[in-house]
N, CA, C, O and CB atoms as a CASP TS submission, in Angstrom:
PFRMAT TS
TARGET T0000
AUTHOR 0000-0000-0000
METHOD Language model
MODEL 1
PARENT N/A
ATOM      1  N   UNK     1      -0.277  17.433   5.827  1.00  0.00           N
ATOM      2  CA  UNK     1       0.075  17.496   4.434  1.00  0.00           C
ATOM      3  C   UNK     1      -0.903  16.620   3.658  1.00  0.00           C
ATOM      4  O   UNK     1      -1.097  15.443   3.962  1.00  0.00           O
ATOM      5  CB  UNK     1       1.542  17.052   4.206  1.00  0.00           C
ATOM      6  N   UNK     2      -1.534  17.257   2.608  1.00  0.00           N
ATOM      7  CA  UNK     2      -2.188  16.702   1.852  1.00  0.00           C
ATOM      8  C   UNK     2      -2.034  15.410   0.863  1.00  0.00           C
ATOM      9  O   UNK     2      -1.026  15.582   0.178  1.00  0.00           O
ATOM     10  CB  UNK     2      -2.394  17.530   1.414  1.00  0.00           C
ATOM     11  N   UNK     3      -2.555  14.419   0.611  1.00  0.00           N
ATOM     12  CA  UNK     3      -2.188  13.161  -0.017  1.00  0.00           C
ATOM     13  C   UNK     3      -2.460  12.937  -1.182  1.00  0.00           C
ATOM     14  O   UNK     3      -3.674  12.734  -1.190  1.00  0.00           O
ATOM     15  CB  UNK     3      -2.606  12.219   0.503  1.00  0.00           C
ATOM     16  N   UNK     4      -2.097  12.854  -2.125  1.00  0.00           N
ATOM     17  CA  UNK     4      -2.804  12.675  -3.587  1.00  0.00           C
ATOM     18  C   UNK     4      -3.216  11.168  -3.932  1.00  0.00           C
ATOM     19  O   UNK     4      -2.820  10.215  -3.260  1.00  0.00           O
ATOM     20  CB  UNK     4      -1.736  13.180  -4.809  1.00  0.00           C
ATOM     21  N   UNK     5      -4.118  11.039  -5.138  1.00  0.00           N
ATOM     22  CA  UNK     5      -4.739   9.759  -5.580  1.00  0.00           C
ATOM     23  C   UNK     5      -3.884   8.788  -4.805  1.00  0.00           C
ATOM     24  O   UNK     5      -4.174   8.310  -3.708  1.00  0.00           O
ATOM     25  CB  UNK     5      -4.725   9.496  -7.240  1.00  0.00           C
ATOM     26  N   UNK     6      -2.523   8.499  -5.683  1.00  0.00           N
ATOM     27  CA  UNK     6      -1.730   7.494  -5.151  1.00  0.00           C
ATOM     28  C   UNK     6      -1.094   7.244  -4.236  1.00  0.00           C
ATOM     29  O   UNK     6      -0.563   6.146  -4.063  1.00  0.00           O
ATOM     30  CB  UNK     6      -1.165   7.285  -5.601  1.00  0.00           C
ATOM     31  N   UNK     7      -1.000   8.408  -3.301  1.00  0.00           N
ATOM     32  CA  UNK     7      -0.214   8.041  -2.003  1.00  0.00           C
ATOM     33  C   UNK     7       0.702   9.105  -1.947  1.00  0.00           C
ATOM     34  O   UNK     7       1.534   8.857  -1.074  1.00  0.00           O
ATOM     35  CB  UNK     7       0.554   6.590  -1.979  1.00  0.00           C
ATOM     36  N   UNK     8       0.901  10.123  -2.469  1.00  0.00           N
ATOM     37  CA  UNK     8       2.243  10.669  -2.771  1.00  0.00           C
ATOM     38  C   UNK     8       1.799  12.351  -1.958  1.00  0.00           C
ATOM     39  O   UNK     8       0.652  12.796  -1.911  1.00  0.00           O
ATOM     40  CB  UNK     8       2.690  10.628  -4.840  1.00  0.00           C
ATOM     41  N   UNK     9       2.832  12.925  -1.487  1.00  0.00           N
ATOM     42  CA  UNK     9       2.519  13.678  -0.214  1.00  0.00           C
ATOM     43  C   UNK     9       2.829  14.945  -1.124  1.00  0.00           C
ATOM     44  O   UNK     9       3.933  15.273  -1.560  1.00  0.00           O
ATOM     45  CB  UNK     9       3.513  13.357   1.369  1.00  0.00           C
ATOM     46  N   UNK    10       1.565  15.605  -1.319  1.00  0.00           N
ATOM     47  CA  UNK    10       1.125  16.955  -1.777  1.00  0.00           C
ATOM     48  C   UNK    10       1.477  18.597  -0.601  1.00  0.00           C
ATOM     49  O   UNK    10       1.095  18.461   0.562  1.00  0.00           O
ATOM     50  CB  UNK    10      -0.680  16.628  -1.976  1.00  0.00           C
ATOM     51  N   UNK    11       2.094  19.855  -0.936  1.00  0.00           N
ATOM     52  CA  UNK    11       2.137  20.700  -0.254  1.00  0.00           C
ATOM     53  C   UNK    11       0.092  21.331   0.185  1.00  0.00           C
ATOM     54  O   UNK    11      -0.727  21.282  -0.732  1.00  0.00           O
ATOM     55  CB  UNK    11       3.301  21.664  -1.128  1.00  0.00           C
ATOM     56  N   UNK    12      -0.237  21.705   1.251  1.00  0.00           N
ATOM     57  CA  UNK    12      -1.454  22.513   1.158  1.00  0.00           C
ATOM     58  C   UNK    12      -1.383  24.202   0.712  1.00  0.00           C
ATOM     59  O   UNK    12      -2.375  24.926   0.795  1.00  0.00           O
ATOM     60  CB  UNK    12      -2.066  22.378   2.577  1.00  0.00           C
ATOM     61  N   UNK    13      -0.478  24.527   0.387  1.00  0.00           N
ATOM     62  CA  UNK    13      -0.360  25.911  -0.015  1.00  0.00           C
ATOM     63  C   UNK    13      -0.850  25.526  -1.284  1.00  0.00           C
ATOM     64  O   UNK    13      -0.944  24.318  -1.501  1.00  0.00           O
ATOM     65  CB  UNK    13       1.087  26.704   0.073  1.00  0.00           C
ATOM     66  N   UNK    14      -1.154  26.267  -2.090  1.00  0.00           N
ATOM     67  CA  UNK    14      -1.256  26.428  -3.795  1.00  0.00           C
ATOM     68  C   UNK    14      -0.589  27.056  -4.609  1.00  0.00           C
ATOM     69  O   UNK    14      -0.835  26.873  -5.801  1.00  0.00           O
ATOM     70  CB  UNK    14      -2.223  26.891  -4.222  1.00  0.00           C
ATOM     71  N   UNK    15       0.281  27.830  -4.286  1.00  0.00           N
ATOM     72  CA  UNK    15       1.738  28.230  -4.722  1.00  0.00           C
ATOM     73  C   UNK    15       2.614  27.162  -4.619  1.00  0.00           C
ATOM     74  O   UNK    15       2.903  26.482  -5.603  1.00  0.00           O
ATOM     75  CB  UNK    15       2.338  29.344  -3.915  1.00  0.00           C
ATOM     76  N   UNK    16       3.164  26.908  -3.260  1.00  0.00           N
ATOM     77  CA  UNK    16       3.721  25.403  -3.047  1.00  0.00           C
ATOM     78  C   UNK    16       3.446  24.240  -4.048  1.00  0.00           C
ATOM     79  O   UNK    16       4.251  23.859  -4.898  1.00  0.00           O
ATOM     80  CB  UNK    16       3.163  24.886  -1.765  1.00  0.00           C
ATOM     81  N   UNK    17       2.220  23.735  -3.838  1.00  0.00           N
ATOM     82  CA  UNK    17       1.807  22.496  -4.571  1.00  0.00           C
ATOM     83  C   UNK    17       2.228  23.210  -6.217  1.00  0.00           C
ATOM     84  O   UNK    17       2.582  22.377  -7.052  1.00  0.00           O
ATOM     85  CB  UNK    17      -0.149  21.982  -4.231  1.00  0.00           C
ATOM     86  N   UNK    18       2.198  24.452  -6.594  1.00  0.00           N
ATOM     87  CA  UNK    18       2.357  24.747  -8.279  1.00  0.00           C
ATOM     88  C   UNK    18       3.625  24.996  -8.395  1.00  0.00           C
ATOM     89  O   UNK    18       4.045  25.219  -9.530  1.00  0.00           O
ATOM     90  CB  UNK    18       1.537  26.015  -8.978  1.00  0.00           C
ATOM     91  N   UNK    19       4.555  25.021  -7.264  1.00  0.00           N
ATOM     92  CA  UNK    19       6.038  25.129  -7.471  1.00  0.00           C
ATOM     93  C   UNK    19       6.161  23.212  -7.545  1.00  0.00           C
ATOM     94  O   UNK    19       6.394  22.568  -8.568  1.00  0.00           O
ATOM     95  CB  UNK    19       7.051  26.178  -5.883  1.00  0.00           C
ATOM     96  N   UNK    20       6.026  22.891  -6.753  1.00  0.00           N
ATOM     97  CA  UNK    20       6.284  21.139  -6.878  1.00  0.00           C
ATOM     98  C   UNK    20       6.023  20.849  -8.043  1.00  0.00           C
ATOM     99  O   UNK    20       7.001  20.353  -8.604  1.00  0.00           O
ATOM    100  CB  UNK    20       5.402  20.107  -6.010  1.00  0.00           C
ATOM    101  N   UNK    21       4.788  20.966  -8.918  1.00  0.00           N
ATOM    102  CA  UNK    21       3.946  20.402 -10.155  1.00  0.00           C
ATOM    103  C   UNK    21       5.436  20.902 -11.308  1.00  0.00           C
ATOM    104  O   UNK    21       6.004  20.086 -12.034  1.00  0.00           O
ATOM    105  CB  UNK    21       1.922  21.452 -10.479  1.00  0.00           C
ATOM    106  N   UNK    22       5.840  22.496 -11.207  1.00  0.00           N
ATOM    107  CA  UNK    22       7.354  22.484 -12.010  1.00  0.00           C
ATOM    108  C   UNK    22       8.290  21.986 -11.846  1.00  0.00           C
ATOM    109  O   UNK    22       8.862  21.708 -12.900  1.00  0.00           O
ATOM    110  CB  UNK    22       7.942  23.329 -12.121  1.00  0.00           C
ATOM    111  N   UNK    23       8.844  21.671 -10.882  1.00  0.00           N
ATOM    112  CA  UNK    23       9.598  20.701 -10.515  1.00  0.00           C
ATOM    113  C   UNK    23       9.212  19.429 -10.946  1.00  0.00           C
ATOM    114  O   UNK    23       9.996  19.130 -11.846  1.00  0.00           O
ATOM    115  CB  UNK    23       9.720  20.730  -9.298  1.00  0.00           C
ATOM    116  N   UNK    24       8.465  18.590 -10.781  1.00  0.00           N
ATOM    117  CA  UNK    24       8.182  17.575 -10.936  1.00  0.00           C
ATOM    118  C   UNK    24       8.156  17.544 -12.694  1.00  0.00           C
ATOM    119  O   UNK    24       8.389  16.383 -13.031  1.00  0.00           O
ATOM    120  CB  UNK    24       6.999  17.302 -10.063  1.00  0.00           C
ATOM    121  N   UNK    25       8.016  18.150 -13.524  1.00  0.00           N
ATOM    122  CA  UNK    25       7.779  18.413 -14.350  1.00  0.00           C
ATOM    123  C   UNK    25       8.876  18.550 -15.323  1.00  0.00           C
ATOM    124  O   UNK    25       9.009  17.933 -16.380  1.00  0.00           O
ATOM    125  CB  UNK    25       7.135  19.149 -14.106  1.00  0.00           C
ATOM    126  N   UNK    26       9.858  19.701 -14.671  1.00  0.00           N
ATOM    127  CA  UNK    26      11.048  19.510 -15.507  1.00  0.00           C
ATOM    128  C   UNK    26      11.956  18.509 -14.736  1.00  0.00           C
ATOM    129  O   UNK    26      13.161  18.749 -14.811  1.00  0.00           O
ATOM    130  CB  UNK    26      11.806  20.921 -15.806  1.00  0.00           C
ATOM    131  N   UNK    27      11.595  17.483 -14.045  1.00  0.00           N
ATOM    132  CA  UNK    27      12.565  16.542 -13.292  1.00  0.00           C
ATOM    133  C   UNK    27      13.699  16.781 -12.732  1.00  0.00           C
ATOM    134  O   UNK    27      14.752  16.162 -12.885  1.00  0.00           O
ATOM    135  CB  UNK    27      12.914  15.698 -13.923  1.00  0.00           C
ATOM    136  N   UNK    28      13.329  18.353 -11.595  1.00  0.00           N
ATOM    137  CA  UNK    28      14.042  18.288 -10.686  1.00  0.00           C
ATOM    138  C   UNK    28      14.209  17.568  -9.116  1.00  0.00           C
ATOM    139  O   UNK    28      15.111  17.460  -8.285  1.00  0.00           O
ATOM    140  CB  UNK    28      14.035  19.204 -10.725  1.00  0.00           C
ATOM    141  N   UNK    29      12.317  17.014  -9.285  1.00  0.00           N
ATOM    142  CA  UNK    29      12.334  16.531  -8.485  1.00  0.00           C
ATOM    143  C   UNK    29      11.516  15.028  -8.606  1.00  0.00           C
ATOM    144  O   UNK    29      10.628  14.980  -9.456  1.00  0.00           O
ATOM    145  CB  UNK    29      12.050  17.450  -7.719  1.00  0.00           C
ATOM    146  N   UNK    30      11.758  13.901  -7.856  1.00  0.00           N
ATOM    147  CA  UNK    30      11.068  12.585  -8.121  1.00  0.00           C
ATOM    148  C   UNK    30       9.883  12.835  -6.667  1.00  0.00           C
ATOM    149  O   UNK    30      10.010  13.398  -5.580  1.00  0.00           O
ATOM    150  CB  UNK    30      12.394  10.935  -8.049  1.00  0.00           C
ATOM    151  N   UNK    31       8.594  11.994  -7.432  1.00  0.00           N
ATOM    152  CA  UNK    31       7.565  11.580  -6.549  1.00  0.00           C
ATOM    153  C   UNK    31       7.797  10.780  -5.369  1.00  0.00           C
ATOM    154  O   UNK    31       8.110   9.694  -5.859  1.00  0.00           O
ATOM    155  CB  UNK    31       6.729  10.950  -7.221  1.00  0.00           C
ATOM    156  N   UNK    32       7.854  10.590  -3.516  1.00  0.00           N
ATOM    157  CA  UNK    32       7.953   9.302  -3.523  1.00  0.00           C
ATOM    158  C   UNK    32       6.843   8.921  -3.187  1.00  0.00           C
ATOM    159  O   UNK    32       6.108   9.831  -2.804  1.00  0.00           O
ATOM    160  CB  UNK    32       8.863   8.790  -2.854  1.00  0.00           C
ATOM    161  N   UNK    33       6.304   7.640  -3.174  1.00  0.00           N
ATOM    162  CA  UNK    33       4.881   7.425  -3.103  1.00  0.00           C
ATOM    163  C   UNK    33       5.190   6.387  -1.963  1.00  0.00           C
ATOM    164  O   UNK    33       6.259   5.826  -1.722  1.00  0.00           O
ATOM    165  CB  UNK    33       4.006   6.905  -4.578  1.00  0.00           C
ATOM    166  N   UNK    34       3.917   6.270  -1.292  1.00  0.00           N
ATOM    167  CA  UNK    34       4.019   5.727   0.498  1.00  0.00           C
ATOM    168  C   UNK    34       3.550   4.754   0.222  1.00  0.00           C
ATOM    169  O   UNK    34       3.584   4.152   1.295  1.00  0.00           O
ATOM    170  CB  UNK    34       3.227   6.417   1.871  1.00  0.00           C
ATOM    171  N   UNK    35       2.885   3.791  -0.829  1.00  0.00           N
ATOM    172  CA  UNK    35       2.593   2.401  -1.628  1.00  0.00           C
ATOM    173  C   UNK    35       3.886   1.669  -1.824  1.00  0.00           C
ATOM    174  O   UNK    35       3.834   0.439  -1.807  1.00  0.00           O
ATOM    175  CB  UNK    35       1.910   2.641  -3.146  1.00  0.00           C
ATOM    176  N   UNK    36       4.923   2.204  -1.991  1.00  0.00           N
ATOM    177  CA  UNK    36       6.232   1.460  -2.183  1.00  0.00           C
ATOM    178  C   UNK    36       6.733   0.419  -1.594  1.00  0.00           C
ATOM    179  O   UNK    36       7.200  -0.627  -2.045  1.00  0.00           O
ATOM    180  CB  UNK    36       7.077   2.105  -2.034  1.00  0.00           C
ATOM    181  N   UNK    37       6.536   0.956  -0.155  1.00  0.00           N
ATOM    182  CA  UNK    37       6.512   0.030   1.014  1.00  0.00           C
ATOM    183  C   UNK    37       5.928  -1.014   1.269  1.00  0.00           C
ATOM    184  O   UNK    37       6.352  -2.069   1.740  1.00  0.00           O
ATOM    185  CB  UNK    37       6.240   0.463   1.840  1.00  0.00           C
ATOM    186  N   UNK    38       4.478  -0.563   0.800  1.00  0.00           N
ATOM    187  CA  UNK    38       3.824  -1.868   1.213  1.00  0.00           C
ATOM    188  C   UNK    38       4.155  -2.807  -0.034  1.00  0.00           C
ATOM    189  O   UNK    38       4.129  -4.032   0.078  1.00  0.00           O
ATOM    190  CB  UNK    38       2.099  -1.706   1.513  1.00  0.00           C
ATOM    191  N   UNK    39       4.359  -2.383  -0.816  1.00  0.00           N
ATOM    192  CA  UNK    39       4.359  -3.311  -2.438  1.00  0.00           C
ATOM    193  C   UNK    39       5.973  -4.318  -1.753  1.00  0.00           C
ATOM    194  O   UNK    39       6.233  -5.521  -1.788  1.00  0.00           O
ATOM    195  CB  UNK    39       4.807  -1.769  -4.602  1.00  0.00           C
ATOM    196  N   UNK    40       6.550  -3.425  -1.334  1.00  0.00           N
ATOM    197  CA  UNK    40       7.597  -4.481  -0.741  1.00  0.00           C
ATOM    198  C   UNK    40       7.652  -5.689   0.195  1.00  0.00           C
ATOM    199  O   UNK    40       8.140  -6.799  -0.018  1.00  0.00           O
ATOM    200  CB  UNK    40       8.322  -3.874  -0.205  1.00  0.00           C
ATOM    201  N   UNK    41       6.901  -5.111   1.518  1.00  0.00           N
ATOM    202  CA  UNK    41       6.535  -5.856   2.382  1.00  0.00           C
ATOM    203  C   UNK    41       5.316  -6.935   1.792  1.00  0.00           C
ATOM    204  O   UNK    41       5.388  -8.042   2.327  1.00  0.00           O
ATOM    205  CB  UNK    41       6.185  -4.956   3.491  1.00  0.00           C
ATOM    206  N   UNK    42       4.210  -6.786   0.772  1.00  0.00           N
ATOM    207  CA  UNK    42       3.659  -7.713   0.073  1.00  0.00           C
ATOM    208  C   UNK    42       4.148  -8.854  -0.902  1.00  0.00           C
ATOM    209  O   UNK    42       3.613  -9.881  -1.320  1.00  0.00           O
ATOM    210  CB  UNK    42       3.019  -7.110  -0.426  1.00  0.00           C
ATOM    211  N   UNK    43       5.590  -8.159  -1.131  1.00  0.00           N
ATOM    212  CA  UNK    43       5.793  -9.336  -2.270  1.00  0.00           C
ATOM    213  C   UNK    43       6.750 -10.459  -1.010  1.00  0.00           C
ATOM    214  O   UNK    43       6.861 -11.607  -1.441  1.00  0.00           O
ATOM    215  CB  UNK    43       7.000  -8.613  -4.122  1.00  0.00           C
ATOM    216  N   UNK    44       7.436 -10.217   0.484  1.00  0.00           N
ATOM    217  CA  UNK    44       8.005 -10.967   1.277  1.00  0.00           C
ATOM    218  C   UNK    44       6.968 -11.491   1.499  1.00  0.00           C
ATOM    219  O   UNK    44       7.314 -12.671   1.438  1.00  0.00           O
ATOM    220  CB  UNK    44       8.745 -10.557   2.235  1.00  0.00           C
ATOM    221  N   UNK    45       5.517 -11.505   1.803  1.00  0.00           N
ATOM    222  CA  UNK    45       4.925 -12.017   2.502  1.00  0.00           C
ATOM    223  C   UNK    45       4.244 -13.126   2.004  1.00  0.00           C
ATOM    224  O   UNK    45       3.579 -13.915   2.675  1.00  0.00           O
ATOM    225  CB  UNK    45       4.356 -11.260   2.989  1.00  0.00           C
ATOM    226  N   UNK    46       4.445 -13.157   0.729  1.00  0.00           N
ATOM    227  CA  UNK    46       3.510 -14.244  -0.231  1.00  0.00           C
ATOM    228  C   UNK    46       4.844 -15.571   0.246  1.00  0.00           C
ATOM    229  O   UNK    46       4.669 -16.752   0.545  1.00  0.00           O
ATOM    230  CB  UNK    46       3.303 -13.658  -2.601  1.00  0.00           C
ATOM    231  N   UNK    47       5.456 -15.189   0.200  1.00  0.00           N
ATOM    232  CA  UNK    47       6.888 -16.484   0.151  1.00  0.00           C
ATOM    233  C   UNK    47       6.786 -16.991   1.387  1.00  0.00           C
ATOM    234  O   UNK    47       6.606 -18.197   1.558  1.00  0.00           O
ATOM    235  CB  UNK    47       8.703 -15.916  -0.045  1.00  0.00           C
ATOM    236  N   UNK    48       6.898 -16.044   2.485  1.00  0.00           N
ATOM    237  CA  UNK    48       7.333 -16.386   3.659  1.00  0.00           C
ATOM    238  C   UNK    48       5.902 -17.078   4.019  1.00  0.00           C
ATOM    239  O   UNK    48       5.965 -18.014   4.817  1.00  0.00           O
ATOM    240  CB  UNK    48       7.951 -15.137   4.592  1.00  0.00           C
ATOM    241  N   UNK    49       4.457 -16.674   3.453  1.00  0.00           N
ATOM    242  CA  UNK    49       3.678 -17.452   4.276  1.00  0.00           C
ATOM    243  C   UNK    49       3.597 -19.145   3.205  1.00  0.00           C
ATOM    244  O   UNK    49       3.262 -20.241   3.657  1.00  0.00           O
ATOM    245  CB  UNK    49       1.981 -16.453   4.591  1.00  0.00           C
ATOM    246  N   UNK    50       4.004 -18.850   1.800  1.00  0.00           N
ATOM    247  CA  UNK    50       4.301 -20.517   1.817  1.00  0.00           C
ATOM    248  C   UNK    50       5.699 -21.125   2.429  1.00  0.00           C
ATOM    249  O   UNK    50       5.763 -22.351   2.345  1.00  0.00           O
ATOM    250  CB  UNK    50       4.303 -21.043   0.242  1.00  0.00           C
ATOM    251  N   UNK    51       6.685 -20.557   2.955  1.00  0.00           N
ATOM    252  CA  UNK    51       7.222 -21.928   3.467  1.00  0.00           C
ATOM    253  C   UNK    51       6.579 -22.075   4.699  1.00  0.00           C
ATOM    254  O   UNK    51       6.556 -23.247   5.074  1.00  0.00           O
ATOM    255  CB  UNK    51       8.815 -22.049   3.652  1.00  0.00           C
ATOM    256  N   UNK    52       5.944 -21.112   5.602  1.00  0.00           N
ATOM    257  CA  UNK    52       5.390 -21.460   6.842  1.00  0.00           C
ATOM    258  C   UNK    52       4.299 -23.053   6.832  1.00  0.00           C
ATOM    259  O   UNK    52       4.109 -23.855   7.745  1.00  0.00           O
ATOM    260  CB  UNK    52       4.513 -20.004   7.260  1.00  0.00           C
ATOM    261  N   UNK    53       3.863 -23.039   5.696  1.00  0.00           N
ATOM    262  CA  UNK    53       2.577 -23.677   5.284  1.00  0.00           C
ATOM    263  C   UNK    53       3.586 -25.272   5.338  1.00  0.00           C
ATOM    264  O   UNK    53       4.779 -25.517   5.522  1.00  0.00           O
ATOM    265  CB  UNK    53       1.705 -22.974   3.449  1.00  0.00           C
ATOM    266  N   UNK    54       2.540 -25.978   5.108  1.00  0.00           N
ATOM    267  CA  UNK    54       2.835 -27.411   5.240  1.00  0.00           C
ATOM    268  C   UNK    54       2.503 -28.029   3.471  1.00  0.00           C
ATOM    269  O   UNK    54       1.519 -27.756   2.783  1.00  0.00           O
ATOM    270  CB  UNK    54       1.657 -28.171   6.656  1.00  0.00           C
ATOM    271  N   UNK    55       3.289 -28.616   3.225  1.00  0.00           N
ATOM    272  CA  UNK    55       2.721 -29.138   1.470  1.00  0.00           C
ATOM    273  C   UNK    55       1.160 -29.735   1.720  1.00  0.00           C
ATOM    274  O   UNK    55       0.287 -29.539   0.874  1.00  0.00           O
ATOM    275  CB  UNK    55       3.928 -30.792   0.616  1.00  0.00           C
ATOM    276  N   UNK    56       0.920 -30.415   2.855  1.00  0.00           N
ATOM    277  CA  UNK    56      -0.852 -31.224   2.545  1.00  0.00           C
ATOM    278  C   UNK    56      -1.797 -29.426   2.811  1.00  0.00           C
ATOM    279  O   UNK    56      -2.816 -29.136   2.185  1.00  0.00           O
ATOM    280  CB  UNK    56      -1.546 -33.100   4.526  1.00  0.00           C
ATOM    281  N   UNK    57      -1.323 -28.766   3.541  1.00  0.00           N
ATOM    282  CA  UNK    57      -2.006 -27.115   3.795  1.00  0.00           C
ATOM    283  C   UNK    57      -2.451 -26.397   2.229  1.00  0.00           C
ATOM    284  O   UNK    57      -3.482 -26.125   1.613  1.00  0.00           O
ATOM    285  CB  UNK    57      -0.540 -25.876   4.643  1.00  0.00           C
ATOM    286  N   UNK    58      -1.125 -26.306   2.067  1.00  0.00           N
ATOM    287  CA  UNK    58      -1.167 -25.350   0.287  1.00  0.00           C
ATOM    288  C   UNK    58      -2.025 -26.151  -0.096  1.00  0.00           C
ATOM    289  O   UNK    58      -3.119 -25.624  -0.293  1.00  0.00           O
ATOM    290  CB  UNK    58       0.317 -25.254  -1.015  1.00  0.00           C
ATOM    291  N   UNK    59      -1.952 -27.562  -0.341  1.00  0.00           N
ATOM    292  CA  UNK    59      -2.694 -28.178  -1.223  1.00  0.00           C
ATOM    293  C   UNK    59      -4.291 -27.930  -1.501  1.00  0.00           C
ATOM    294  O   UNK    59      -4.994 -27.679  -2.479  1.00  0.00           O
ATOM    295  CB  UNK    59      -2.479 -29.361  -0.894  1.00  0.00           C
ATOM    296  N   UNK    60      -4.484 -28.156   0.012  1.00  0.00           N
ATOM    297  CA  UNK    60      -6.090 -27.831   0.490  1.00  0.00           C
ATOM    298  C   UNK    60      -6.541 -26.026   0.101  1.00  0.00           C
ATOM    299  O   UNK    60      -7.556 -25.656  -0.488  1.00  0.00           O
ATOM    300  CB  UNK    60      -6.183 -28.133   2.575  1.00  0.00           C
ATOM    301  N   UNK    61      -5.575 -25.272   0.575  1.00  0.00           N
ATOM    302  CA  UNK    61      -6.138 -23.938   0.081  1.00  0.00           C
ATOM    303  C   UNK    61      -5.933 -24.345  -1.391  1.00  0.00           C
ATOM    304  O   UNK    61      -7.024 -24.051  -1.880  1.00  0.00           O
ATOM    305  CB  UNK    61      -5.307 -22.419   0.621  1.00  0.00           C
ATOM    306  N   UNK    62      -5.407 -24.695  -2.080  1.00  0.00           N
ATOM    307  CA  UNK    62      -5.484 -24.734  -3.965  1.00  0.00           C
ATOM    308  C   UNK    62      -6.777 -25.241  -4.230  1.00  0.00           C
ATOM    309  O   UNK    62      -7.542 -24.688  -5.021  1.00  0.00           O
ATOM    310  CB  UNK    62      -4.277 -25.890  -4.886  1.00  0.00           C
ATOM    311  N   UNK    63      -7.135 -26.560  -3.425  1.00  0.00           N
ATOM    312  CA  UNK    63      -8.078 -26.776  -4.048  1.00  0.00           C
ATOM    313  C   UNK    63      -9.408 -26.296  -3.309  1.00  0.00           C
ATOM    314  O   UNK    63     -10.410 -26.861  -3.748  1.00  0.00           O
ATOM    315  CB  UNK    63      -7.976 -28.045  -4.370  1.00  0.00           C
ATOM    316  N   UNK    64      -9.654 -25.319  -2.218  1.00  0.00           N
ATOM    317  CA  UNK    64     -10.742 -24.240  -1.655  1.00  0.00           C
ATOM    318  C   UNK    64     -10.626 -23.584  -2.839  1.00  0.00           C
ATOM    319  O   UNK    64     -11.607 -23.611  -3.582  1.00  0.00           O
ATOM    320  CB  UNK    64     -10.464 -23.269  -0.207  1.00  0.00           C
ATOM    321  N   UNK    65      -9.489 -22.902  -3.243  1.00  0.00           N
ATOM    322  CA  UNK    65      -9.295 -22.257  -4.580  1.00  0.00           C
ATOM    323  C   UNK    65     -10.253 -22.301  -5.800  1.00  0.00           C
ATOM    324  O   UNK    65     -10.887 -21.414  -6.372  1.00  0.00           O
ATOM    325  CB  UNK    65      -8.175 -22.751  -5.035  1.00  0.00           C
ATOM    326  N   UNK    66     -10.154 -23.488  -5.979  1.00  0.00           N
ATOM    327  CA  UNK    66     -10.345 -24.001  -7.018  1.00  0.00           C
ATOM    328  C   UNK    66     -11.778 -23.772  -7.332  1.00  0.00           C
ATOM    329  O   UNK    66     -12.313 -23.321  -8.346  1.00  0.00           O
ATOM    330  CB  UNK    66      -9.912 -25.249  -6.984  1.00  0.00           C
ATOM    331  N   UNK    67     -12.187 -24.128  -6.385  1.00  0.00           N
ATOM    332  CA  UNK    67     -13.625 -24.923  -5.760  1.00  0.00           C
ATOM    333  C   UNK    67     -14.874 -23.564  -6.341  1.00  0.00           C
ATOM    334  O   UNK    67     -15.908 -23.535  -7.008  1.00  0.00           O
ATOM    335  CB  UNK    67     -13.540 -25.168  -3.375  1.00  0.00           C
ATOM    336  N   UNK    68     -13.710 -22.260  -5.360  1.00  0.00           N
ATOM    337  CA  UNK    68     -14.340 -21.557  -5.653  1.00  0.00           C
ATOM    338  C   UNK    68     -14.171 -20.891  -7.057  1.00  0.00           C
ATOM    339  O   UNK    68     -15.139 -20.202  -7.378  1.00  0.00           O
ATOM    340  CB  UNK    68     -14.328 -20.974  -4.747  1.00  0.00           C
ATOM    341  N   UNK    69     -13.292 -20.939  -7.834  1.00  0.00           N
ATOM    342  CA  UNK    69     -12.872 -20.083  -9.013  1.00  0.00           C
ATOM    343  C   UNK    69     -14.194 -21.274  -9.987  1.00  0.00           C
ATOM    344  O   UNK    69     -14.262 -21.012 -11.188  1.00  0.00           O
ATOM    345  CB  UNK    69     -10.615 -20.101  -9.524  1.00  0.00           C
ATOM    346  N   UNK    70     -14.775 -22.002  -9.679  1.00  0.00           N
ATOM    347  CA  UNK    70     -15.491 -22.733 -10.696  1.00  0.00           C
ATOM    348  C   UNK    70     -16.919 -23.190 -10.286  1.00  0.00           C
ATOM    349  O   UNK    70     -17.853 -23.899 -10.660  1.00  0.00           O
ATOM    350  CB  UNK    70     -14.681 -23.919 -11.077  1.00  0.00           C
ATOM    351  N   UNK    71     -16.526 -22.360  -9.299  1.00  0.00           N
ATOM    352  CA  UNK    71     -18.394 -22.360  -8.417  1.00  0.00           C
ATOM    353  C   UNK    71     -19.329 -21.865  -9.697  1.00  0.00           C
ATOM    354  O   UNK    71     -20.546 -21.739  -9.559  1.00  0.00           O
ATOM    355  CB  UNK    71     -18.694 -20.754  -6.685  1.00  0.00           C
TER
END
């Protein structure tokens, strides 16, 4: 099955894919897009890797950070 720009799972027929495009259209049917997931699993992972971290750790990546944002 074919994939479009964003992730979202296209029919390969061309009848198919122009029956979906009406549907989609008069909102019989919703997109789901396969980015969803990861947008989820990305926003746990920012948290979970600061409490893993140590306060003198973060510190040092802030200021690698830094270092570089003013290179």
């Amino acid at each position: 099955m074919p994939i479009g720009p964003n992730g979202e799972k296209r029919p390969a027929d061309a009848i198919a894919n122009a029956m979906l495009v009406g549907k989609l259209a008069t909102g019989d049917v919703t997109e789901q897009y396969v980015s969803e997931g990861k947008r989820k699993g990305g926003m746990k992972g920012g948290t979970a890797r600061a409490k893993s971290l140590t306060a003198e750790r973060r510190s040092e990546i802030a200021r690698e950070a830094a270092k570089a944002r003013w290179k």
